[in-house]
C-alpha positions in Angstrom: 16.8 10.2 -8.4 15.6 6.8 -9.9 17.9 4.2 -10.9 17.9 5.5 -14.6 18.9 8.6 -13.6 22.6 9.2 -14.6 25.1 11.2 -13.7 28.3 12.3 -16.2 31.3 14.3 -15.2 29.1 15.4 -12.1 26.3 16.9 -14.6 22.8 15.2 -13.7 20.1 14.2 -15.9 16.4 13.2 -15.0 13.8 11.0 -16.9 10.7 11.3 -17.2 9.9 9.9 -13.7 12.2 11.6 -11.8 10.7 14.8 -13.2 7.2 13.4 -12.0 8.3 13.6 -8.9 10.0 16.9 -9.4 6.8 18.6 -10.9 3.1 17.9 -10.5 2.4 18.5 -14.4 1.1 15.0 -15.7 -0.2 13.8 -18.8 -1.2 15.5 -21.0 0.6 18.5 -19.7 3.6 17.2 -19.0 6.1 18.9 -21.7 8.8 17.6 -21.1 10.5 13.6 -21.3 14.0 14.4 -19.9 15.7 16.9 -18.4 19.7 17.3 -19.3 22.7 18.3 -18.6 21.9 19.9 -15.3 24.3 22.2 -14.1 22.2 23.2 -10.4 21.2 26.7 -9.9 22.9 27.2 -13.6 21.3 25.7 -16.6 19.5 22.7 -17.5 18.3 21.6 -21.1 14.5 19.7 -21.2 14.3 17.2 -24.0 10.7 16.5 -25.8 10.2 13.6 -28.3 6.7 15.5 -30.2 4.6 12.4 -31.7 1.7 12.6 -33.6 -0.2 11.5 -31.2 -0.1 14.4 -28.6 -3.9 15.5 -28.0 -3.3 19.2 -29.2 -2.6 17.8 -32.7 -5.7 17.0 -33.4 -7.3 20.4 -33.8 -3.7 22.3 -34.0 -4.2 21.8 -37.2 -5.7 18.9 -38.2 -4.3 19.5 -41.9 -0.8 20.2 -40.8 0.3 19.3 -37.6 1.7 22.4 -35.6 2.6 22.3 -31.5 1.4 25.4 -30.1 4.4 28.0 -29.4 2.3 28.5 -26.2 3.2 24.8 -25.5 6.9 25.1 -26.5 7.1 27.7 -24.1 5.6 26.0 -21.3 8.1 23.2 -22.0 10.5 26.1 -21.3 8.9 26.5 -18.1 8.7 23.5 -17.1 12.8 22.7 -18.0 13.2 25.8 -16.1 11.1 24.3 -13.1 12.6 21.3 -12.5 15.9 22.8 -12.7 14.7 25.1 -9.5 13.1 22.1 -8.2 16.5 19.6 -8.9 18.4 22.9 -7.4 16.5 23.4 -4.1 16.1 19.6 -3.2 13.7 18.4 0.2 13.7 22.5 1.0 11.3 22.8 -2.3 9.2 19.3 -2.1 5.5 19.8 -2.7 5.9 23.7 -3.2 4.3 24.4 -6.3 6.0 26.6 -9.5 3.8 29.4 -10.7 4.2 31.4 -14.2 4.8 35.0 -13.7 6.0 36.5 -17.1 6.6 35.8 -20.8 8.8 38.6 -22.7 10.4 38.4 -25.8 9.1 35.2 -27.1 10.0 34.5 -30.9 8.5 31.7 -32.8 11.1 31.1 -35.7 9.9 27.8 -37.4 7.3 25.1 -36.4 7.7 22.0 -34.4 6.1 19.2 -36.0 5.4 15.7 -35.1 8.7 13.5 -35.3 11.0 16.7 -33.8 13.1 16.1 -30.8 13.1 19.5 -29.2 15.8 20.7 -27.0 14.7 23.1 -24.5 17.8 25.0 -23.1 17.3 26.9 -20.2 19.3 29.5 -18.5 18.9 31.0 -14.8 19.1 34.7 -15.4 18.4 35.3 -11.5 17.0 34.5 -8.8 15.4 36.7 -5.6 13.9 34.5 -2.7 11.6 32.8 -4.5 11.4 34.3 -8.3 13.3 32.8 -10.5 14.2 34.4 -14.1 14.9 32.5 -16.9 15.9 32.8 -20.6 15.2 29.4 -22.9 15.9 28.7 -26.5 14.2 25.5 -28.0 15.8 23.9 -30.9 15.4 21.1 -33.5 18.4 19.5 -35.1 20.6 22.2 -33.7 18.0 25.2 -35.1 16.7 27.5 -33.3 12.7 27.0 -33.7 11.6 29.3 -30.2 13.2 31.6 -27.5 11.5 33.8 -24.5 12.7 35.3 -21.4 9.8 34.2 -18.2 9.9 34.3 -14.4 8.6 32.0 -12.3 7.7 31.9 -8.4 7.8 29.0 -5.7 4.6 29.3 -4.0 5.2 28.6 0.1 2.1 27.3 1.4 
């Protein structure tokens, strides 16, 4: 982890670069600006500062500014990711995360530009190399987006 990197009361958290080198997403994919609260092989929650200026706003919608739930849910993913990543250490380095599933995802109330959303994720379990996963996203402590996805670590 990077010098900015803290730990408190032996709970990690990772910015922005640490999750670089945790994920290969980049801009303007990357979802996520800090990841929280890590509790390995538990829980972790992902933090995303949404500015106007993200590229999707500009046709998503142009007179109202919406994030795609799509996109709130592959800030879940990617929470969920570099907890597994964070989790496995040097035994995961390089190995790539892959989407498997999406069920039960609810879209409550939309994200707009100026929201911090917290992206909570939870391991449900985890089989070799499938992980399950259940992820709330909130804004200002309400619940704006939930889903249940697996992911797999891809071994090359």
């Amino acid at each position: 982890m990077s010098e900015e990197s803290s730990e408190r009361n032996g709970v990690a958290s990772l910015d922005v670069q640490d999750i670089m080198g945790l994920l290969p997403h980049r801009y303007p994919f990357l979802m996520i600006d800090r990841v929280e609260d890590i509790v390995p092989n538990e829980s972790a929650t992902g933090v995303k500062n949404v500015t106007i200026n993200e590229p999707f706003f500009l046709g998503h919608f142009p007179e109202r500014a919406v994030m795609p739930g799509v996109l709130i849910v592959e800030a879940m993913a990617q929470t969920a990711a570099a907890l597994v990543m964070f989790t496995l250490g040097e035994d995961a380095h390089g190995k790539p995360v892959y989407f498997m599933t999406v069920d039960d995802a609810r879209f409550r109330k939309p994200v707009v530009p100026g929201d911090v959303l917290h992206i909570h994720v939870t391991r449900v379990r985890n089989r070799r190399n499938v992980w399950k996963f259940s992820g709330e996203a909130k804004v200002n402590g309400t619940l704006v987006a939930s889903a249940s996805y697996s992911a797999m670590i891809m071994d090359y």
